[in-house]
Each structure stands twice: as structure tokens, then as C-alpha cells.
Residue, then its C-alpha position, 0 to 999 in steps of 0.5 A: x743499851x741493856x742497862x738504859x732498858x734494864x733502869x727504864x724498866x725499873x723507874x717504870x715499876x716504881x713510878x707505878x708502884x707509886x702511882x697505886x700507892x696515891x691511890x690511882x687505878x692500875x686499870x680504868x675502863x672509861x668506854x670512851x675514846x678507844x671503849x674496849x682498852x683500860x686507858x691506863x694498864x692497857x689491858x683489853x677488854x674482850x666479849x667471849x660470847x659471839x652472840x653478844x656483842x656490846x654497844x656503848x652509850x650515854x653514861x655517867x660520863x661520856x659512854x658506857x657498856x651496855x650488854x646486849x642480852x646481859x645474862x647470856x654476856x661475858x666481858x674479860x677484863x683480867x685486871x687482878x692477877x698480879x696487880x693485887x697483893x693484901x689490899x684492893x678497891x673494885x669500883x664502878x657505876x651500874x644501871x640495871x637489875x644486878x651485876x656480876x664481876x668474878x675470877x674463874x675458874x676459880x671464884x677467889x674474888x666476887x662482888x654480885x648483886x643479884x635479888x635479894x643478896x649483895x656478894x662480896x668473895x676473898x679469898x686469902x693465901x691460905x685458901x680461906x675464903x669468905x663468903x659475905x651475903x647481904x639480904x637488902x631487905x632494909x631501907x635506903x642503899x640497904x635495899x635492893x629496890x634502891x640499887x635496881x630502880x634504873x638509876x646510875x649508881x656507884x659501887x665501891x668494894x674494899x679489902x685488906x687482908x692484913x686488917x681483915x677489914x672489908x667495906x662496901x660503900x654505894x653512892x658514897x655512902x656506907x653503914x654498919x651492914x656494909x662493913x666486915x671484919x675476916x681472918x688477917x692474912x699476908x694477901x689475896x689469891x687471884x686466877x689470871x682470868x676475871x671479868x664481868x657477867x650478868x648486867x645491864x650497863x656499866x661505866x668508870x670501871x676502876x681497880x685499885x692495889x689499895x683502899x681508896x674510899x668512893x670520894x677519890x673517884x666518884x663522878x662529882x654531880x652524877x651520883x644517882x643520876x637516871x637513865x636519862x641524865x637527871x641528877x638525883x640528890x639522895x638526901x632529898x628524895x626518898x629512897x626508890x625515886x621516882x617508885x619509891x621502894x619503902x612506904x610513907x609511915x617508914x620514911x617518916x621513921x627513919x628520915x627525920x628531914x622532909x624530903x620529896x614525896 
């Protein structure tokens, strides 16, 4: 009986460990049939404040979290800690102003948007960490009107520690601004608690013990889609629609293809 566990236990680890190397989540919190459990780890998603308590509402697909008094909420979803070795992928849908995921006490992993910057921490085995800032101030998925105009939107984070490579992708896009190359290490350090504070709305959040890039798991059809459902194709209108975040003469400039106005 031992062995039937101990060979259980074993092509379970390898089934997983494969599964991550195809490119499937270890964690998945869609909010949906049962909205506090990662439908595939099982993990639980727990609210640390009592005064905030969270609702779950229209998404990208089927529900979503929704903070209630976002500032003052703390969601732990503690995905990391040992699931991650020298690669890892962080990705989701947002609505709102911003978003705060991070490890604590130690702030070894984080991925923010908080105007005007765009935040993403490593930390390495040696204790290095880099810290990565990145002022929207440009056009596009490069400005922070863009990214906070109500609309969903898909943000993927990458890492390997064994490249140095870093990449942010949104909305399934990426450009120069968004990619970072750090120091080479063996891995990446993590604390046993991480979770999410500071944001609005969240939906299909995923973790990855690899690079996975966006067109693996976005939500075909949905990217950009607003508050109330309505598909919004970036590549036809400008930047900020409907409040469009950069004026005519600049859209002419960097956009050679008409677009709605």
C-alpha cells in the first residue's frame, strides 16, 4: 500500500511537472463556479481585511473579483512559493486605476501599476533584486491612460533567471520599453505569502513555472473590452477610446492607418 501512494504520489509530480512545461498554469483563479478556489492547485483565495469583503461580477469571462474599497483590500493567494524555480509568467485581466500584486514580508516578487510607473520586482538566489520602473508617459499600451480608462485589459509579466530576460506584454502586445535584460542567476527567491492589494477588478488570474507568452492564455475576442461588454479592437481605434489619451496631431504621427476618431 505504501508503494501504490509512494508511485501515486510520484506520476502526480510528474504529470505536473509536465503540464507546467506545456505551458499550463499551477494556479488559475477563474471566479467562477466555486470564485475563491485556483481551479487547478486548489489553493484559496482568502480576504485579510474584514471590512472588505469581495463581490464577484461580469468579467472578461464569466465572473470577476471586485474590491470593495480597493485600497484598504488585501486578497492572499500564495501561488508562488514553491511553484517557481528560474522561470515564471504572472498573468491577468484588469479594470480600474491600478493593481498591486506582491510577496511579503519580503517584497522578492512585484508587478504594480500605480500612476505614473509600471512595477515589476525579481529577486534572484543571491538576494539581487531589480527593481524595473516604467514611466507611461508615451502612447498606446505605453501610457498609463491607456491601461486605466475602464476598460478590461490583459496583463502578462515574464521572467527568467537563467536569460536575465524580463518582458511585459498588455493586451497581447509588447514593445522595446517592455522588455529588460538583468543579471543570470540559478532562480528566483519567493516568501510563502503573495497576494493582491490596490485594485479594482480582477479576472483569469494565472501563474506559470515558465515563459508563456499572452496568445496562450488570453480570452479570444475580449481583449480591451469595456465595463459593459463592448469589444474594442485596438487596432482600430485610438489609444484612451472613448476619452482618447493623446491628441489628433500625435495619432496622425504614430499611427500611419486611419482609425476611429
Amino acid at each position: 500500500m505504501k508503494k501504490l501512494f509512494f508511485y501515486t504520489g510520484l506520476m502526480l509530480a510528474v504529470l505536473n511537472s509536465m503540464a507546467q512545461q506545456n505551458g499550463r498554469p499551477f494556479a488559475h483563479w477563474s471566479f467562477d463556479n466555486n470564485p475563491y478556489q485556483d481551479i487547478v492547485g486548489k489553493k484559496q483565495l482568502v480576504s485579510l481585511n474584514r471590512n472588505c469583503q469581495p463581490a464577484f461580477d461580469k468579467g472578461v469571462s464569466g465572473k470577476a473579483l471586485i474590491a470593495e474599497r480597493g485600497g484598504d483590500c488585501r486578497f492572499q493567494m500564495n501561488a508562488l512559493h514553491g511553484n517557481i524555480n528560474d522561470q515564471f509568467t504572472i498573468s491577468f485581466y484588469f479594470r480600474g486605476a491600478g493593481f498591486n500584486f506582491s510577496s511579503y514580508p519580503q517584497s522578492n516578487v512585484v508587478v504594480s501599476l500605480r500612476y505614473p510607473n509600471l512595477r515589476f520586482r525579481t529577486t534572484t538566489a543571491d538576494g539581487q533584486a531589480d527593481e524595473w520602473l516604467i514611466l507611461l508617459d508615451g502612447t498606446g499600451i505605453t501610457s498609463y491612460d491607456y491601461l486605466a480608462d475602464g476598460n478590461w485589459h490583459q496583463m502578462v509579466f515574464t521572467a527568467n533567471a537563467r536569460t536575465g530576460r524580463k518582458q511585459i506584454w498588455i493586451d497581447g502586445q509588447t514593445t522595446d520599453l517592455y522588455s529588460r535584460t538583468t543579471a543570470k542567476s540559478s532562480k528566483f527567491l519567493t516568501t510563502r505569502l503573495d497576494g493582491f492589494i490596490q485594485f479594482d477588478a480582477l479576472d483569469e488570474v494565472k501563474f506559470f513555472a515558465s515563459v508563456v507568452p499572452p496568445a496562450k492564455n488570453q480570452i479570444p475576442n475580449r481583449v480591451h473590452s469595456s465595463a459593459e461588454g463592448n469589444q474594442i479592437n485596438p487596432k482600430e481605434f485610438a489609444p484612451g477610446h472613448p476619452n482618447y489619451s493623446i491628441s489628433l496631431l500625435k495619432q496622425l504621427e504614430n499611427f500611419a492607418s486611419p482609425r476611429m476618431v
